[in-house]
C-alpha positions in Angstrom: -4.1 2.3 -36.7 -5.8 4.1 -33.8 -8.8 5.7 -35.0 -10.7 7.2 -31.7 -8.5 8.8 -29.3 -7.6 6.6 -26.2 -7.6 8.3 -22.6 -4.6 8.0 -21.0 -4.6 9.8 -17.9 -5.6 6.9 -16.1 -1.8 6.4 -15.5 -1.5 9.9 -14.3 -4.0 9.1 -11.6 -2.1 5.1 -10.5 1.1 6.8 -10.7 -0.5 9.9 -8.1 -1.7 7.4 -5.9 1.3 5.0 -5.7 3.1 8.4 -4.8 0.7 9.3 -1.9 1.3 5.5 -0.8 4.8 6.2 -0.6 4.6 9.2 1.1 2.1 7.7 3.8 5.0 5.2 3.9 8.1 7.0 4.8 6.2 8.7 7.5 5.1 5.4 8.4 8.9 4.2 9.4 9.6 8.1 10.8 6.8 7.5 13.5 7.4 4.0 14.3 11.0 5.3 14.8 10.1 8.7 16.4 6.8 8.7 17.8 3.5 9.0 15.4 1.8 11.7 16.8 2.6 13.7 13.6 2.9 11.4 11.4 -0.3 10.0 11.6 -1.9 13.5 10.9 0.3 14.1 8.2 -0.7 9.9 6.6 -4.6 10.8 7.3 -4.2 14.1 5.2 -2.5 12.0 2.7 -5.4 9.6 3.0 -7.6 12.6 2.3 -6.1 13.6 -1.0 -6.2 9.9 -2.0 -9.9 9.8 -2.0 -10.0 12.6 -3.8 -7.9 10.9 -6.5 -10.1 7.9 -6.5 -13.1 10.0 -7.0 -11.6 12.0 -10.0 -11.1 8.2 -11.7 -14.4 7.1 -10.6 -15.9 10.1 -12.6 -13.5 9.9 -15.9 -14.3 6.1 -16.1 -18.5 7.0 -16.5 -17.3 9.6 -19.1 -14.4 7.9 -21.3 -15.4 6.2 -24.1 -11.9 4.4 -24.8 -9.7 3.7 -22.2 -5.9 2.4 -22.2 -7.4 -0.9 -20.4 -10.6 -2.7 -19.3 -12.1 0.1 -17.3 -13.1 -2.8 -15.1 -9.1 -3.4 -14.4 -8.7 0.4 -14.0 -11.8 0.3 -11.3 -10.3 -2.5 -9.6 -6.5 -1.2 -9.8 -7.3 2.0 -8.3 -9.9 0.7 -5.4 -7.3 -1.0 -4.6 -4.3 1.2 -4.2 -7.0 3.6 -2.4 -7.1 0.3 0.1 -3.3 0.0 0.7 -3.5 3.8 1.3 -6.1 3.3 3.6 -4.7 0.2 5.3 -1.4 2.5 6.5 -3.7 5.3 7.4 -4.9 2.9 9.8 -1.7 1.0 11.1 -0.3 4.4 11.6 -3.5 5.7 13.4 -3.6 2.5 15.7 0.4 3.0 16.4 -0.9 6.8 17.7 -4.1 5.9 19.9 -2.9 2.9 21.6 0.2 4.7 22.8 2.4 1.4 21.5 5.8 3.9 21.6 8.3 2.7 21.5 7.7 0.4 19.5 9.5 -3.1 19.3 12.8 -3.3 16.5 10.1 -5.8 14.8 7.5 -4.0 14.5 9.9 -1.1 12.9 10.8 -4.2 10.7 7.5 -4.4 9.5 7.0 -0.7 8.6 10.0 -0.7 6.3 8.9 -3.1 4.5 5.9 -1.5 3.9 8.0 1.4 2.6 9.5 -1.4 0.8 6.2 -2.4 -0.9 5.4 1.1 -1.9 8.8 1.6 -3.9 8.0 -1.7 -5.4 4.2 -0.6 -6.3 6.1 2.7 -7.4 8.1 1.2 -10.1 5.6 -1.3 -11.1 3.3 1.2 -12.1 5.5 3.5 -13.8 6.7 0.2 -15.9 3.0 -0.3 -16.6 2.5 3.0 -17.7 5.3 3.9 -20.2 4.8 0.0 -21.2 7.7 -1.4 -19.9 8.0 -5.2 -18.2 6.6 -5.2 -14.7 7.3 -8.7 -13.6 10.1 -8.3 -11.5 8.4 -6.0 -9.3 5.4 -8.2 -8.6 7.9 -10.9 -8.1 9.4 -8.6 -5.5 6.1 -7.8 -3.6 5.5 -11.2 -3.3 8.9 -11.6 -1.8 8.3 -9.1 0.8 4.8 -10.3 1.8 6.5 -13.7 2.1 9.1 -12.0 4.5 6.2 -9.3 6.0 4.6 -12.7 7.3 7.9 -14.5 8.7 8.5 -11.6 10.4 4.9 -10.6 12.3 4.5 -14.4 13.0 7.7 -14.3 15.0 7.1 -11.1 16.7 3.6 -12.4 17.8 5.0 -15.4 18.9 7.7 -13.5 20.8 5.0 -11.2 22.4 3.9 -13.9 24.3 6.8 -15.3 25.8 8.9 -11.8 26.7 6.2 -9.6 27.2 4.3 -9.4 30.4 1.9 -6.5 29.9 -1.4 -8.4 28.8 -2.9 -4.9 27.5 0.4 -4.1 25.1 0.3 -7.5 24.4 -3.5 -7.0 22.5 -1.9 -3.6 20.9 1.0 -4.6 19.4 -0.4 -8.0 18.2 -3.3 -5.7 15.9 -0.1 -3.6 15.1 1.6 -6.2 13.6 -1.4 -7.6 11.9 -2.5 -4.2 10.5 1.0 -3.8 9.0 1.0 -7.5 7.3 -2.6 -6.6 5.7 -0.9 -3.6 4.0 1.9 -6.7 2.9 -1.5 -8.6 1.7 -3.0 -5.9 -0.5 0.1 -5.2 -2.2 0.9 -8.8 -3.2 -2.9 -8.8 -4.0 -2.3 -6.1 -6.6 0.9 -7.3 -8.0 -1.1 -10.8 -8.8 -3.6 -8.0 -10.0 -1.4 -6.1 -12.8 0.5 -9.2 -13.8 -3.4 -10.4 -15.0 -3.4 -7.0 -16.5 -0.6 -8.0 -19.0 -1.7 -10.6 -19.3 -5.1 -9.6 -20.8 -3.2 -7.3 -22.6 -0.6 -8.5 -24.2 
């Protein structure tokens, strides 16, 4: 029997972020397809309202006496989905700067499955908070980070044998990188929320 009264919006917040991620996402393949000059406004407002989030969690942990799991978990989940937020703030802002459209079909590649990765996240977290088995999603990030760095490691390699400007050259290979690390963080949290059950189960 539950005496005190656990606080459960916690999973209000994950589920608020992973939806922000998502968002940031889709308008992640839309400029790599169409050009990112407005999509990357649109991703750093996103980016914006994500900190926001993270601070409204930051302040409810100091406050909450009970929490639905280790507040230490709930620190570290939500730092970092605010860093995979982050991380395609920043892909799509380097994308914009450096001029890189039109981009290559790879590097296109490697933003859809970044969208990929945020539908998995999506589902993941909604299992985790109406307590339903997550594994298959974490399985599945790890799939696409698996095929996120097949997939940059080719298109690096392919830069430099086709290409032959030496400055898009430097552009696109930080492109590609800065679209894996988003790959990274996500299999980082699916290793993450699999501990998570764990702990809790």
């Amino acid at each position: 029997m539950r005496f005190l009264p656990r606080e459960e919006k916690f999973f209000h917040f994950f589920l608020s972020q992973v939806r922000l991620i998502s968002k940031a996402s889709i308008l992640l393949v839309e400029g790599s397809r169409n050009g990112m000059e407005l999509a990357a406004a649109k991703v750093t407002q996103l980016e914006k309202e994500g900190d926001a989030i993270v601070q409204d969690v930051f302040d409810k942990l100091t406050n909450t006496f009970i929490t639905p799991l280790d507040p230490e978990d709930i620190h570290r989940l939500t730092a970092r989905l605010d860093l995979i937020l982050d991380s395609v703030e920043e892909a799509s802002y380097a994308i914009r700067v450096y001029k890189a459209h039109p981009l290559p079909l790879e590097a296109q590649q490697m933003c859809e499955i970044v969208l990929s990765c945020a539908k998995s996240l999506q589902q993941a977290f909604e299992a985790l908070s109406e307590d339903r088995p997550l594994v298959d999603f974490c399985i599945e990030l790890n799939r696409l980070e698996n095929h996120a760095d097949t997939v940059s490691r080719d298109a690096i390699a392919a830069l430099f044998d086709k290409e032959k400007d030496p400055i898009r050259v430097i552009k696109l290979k930080e492109v590609y990188q800065l679209l894996e690390s988003i790959t990274n963080h996500c299999e980082s949290i699916a290793d993450d929320l699999q501990n998570v059950v764990v702990k809790n189960s």
